[in-house]
C-alpha positions as CSV (number, residue, x, y, z in Angstrom):
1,X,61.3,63.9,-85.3
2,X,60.7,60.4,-86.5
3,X,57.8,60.2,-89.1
4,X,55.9,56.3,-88.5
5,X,56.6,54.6,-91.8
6,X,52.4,53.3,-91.9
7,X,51.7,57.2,-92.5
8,X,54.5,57.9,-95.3
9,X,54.5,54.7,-97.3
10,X,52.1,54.3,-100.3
11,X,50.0,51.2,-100.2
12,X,51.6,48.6,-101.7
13,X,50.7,47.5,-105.5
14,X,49.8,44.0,-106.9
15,X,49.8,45.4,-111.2
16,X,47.4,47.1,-111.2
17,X,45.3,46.5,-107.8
18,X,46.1,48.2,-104.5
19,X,46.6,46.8,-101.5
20,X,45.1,48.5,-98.6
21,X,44.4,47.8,-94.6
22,X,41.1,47.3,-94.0
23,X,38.1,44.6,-92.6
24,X,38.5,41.0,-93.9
25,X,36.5,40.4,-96.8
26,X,34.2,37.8,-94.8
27,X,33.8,40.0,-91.9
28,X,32.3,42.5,-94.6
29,X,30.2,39.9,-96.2
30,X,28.6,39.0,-92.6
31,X,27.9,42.6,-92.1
32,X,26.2,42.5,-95.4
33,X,24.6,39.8,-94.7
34,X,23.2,40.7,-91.4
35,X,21.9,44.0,-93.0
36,X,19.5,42.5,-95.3
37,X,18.6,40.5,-92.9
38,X,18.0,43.4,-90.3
39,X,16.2,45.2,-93.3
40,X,14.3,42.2,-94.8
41,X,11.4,42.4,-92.4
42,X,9.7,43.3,-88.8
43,X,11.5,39.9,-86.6
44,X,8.1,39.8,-85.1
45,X,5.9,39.0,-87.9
46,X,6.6,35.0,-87.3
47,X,5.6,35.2,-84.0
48,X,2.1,37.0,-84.7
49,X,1.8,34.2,-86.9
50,X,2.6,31.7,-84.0
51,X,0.8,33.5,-81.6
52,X,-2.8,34.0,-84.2
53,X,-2.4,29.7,-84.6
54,X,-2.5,29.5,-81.0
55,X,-6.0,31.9,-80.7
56,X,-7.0,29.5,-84.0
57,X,-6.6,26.3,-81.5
58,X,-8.5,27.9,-78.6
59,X,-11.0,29.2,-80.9
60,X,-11.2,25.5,-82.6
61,X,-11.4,23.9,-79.2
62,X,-14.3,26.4,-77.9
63,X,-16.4,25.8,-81.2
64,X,-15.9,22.0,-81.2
65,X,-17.5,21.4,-78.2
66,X,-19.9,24.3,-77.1
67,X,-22.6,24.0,-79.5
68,X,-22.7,20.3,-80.0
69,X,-23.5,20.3,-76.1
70,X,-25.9,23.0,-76.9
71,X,-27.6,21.4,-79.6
72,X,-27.3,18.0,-77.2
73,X,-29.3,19.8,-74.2
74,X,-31.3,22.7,-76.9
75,X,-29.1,25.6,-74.9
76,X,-29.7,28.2,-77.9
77,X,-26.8,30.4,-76.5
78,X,-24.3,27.4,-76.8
79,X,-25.2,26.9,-80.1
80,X,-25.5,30.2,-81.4
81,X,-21.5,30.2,-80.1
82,X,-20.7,28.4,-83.7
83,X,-20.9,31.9,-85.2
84,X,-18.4,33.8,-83.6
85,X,-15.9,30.7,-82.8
86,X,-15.8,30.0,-86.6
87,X,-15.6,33.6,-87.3
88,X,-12.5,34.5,-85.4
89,X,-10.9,30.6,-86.2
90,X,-10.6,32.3,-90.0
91,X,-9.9,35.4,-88.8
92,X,-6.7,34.5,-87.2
93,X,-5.7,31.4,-89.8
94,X,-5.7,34.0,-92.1
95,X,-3.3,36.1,-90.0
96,X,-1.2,33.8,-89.6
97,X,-1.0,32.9,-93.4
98,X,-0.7,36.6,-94.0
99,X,2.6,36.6,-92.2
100,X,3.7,33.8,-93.6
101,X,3.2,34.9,-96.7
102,X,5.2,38.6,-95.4
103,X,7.6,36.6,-94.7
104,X,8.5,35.1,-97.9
105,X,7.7,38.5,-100.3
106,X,10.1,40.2,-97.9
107,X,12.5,37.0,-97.6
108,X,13.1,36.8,-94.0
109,X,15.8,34.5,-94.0
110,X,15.0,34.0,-89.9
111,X,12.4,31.7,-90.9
112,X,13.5,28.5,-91.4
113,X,10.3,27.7,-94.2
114,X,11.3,30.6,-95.8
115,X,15.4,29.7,-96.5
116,X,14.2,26.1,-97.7
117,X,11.9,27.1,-100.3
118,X,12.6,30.6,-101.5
119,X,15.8,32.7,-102.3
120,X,15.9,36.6,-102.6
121,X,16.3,36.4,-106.0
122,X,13.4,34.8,-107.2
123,X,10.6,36.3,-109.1
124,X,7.7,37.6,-107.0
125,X,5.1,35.1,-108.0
126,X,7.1,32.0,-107.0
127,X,8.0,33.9,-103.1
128,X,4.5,33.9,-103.2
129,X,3.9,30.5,-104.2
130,X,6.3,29.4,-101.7
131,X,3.3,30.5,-99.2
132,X,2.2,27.2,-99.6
133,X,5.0,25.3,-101.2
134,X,6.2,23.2,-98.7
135,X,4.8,20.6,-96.4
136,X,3.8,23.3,-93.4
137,X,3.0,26.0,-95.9
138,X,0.1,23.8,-97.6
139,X,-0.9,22.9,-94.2
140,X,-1.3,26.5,-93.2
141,X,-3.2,26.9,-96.4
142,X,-5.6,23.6,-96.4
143,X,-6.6,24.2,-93.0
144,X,-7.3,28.3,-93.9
145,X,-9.7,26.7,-96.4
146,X,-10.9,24.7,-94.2
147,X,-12.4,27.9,-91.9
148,X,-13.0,29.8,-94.4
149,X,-15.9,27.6,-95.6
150,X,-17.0,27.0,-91.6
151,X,-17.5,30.8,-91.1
152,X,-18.9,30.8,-94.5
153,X,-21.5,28.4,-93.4
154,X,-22.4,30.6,-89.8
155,X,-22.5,33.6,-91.8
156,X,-24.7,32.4,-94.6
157,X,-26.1,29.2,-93.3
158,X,-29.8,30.7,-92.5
159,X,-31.7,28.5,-93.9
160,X,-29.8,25.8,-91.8
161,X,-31.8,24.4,-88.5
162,X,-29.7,25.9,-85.4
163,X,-29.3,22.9,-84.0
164,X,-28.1,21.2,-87.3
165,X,-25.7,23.8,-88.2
166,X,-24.0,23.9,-84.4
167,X,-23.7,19.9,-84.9
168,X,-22.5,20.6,-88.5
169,X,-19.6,23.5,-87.3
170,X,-18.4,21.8,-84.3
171,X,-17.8,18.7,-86.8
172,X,-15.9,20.9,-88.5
173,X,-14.0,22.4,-85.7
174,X,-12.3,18.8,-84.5
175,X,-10.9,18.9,-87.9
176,X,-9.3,22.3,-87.6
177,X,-8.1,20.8,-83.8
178,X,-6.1,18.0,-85.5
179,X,-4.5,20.1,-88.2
180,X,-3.9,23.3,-85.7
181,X,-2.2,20.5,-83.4
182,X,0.0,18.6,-85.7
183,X,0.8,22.4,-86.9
184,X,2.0,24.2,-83.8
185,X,3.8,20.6,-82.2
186,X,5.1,19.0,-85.4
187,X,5.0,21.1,-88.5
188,X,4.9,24.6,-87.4
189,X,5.5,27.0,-90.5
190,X,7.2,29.9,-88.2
191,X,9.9,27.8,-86.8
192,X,13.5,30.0,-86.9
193,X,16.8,29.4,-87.8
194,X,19.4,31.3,-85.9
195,X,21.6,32.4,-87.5
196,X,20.1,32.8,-90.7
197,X,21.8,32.6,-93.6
198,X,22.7,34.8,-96.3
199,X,19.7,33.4,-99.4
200,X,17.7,30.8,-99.3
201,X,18.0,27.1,-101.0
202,X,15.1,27.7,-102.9
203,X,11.5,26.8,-104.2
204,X,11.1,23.1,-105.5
205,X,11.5,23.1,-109.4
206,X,8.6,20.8,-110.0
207,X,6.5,24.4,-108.6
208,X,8.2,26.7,-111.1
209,X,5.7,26.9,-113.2
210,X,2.4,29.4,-113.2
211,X,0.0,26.6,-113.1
212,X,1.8,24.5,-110.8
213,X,2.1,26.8,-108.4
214,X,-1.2,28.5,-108.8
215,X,-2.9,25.4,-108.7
216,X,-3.2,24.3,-104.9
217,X,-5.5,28.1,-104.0
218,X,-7.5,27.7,-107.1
């Protein structure tokens, strides 16, 4: 009975490397690649960060004109809406920074910010500096400062005439409209890139440095 010669035959030698049948070696490297990426983070944390930008906006848009009118006309209610519109504009800014931020400590290479200003092999204070890095990062962050100090004003503002403070917070809420806007249709920091690459480019040398690229929170 004939014996098929690819079962009897030794592989074939090159000195001292064998030669053996098996998957291309850039079929193997896109499998590699495509498990990091499948293991680099949840694919849904840049779109809780699109969709918590969007509430911001609403939010923004409720708190920049309901207690102005209120203050206008002395509706009490209307005004008193400053609080809890300023409150849950930070609240979900800073959700959508947090994810941001997720996605550059776990180096999800789906997010196009992330590939253009971070690499998997860089140190885990500059991933986190690349938070805020780039054009739409310090957006993001800039305009989470921004809220921050509004619902710091409704929380702590007491001593601040009603009607003075829902003037002063609705001010302050047509800012956040023009940056949440030119965010979400121009410079949105969640945009993705399909299909993502292997690494990143990585973070702009001039913010490899600790102060550098601690200096923009601070």
């Amino acid at each position: 009975m004939p014996v098929c010669n690819h079962l009897s035959q030794p592989p074939v030698t090159n000195g001292d490397k064998a030669t053996t049948h098996g998957p291309p070696d850039d079929l193997l490297d896109r499998r590699q690649s495509n498990e990091f990426i499948e293991e680099a983070d949840d694919p849904l944390t840049p779109e809780i960060g699109h969709f918590a930008l969007a509430l911001a906006l609403a939010m923004a848009l409720v708190q920049s004109l309901l207690p102005i009118f209120g203050a206008a006309r002395g509706n009490i209610l209307w005004m008193q809406s400053a609080r809890w519109s300023s409150l849950g504009q930070a609240f979900f800014v800073g959700i959508a920074f947090l994810a941001l931020m997720q996605a550059f400590i776990t180096s999800d290479f789906t997010v196009k910010n992330v590939v253009e200003n971070s690499n998997s092999l860089k140190p885990m204070l500059f991933k986190v500096a690349g938070t805020w890095g780039s054009h739409e990062g310090s957006l993001l962050l800039w305009t989470l400062i921004l809220t921050v100090f509004g619902a710091a004003v409704a929380l702590f503002g007491s001593n601040i005439p009603l009607a003075l403070k829902a003037r002063t917070l609705s001010v302050q809420a047509w800012i956040s409209v023009g940056f949440l806007t030119f965010m979400l249709l121009t410079s949105n920091p969640f945009d993705r890139v399909f299909p993502p690459p292997g690494d990143g480019q990585d973070l702009n040398p001039l913010l490899q440095d600790v102060g550098l690229a601690m200096h923009p929170p601070l």
